[in-house]
C-alpha positions as a printed NumPy array, in Angstrom:
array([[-20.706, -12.386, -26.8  ],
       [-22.707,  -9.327, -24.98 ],
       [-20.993,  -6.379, -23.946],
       [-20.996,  -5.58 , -20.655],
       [-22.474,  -2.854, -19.131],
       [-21.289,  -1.77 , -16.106],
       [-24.033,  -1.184, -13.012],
       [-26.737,  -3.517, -14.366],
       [-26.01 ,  -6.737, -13.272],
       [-28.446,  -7.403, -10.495],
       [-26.809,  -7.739,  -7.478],
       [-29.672,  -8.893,  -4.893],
       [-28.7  , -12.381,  -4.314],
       [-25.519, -11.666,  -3.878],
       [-26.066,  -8.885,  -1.253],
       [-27.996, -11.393,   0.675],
       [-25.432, -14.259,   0.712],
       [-23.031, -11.316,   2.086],
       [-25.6  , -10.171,   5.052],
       [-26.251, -13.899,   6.348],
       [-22.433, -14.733,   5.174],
       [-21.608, -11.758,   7.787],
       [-23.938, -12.379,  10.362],
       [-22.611, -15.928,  10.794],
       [-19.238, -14.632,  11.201],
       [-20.265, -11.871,  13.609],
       [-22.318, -14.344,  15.883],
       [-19.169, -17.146,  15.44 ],
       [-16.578, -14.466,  16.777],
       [-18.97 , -13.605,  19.512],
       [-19.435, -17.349,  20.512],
       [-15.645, -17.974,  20.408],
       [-14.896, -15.095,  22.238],
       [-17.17 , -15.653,  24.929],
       [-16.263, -19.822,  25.271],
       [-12.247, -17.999,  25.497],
       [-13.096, -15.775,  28.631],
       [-15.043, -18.666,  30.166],
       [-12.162, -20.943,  29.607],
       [-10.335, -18.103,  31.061],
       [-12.485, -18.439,  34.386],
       [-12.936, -21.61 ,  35.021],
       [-10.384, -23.573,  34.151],
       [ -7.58 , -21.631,  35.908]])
């Protein structure tokens, strides 16, 4: 088995996933949030 070495694993893909993985949950919070206050408005 190779030994690992630590810092050379590349980590590109991953650090993609995590930005779009993040910007879907940013936008979904923003989306919920903003179907919440309309609820808020109009169905009272």
């Amino acid at each position: 088995m190779a030994e690992h070495k630590h810092g050379e694993m590349n980590t590109e893909t991953q650090e993609k996933t995590f930005e779009g993985f993040m910007r879907f949950t940013t936008w979904s919070v923003i989306v919920i949030l903003a179907i919440i206050v309309l609820m808020a408005l109009f169905i009272t």
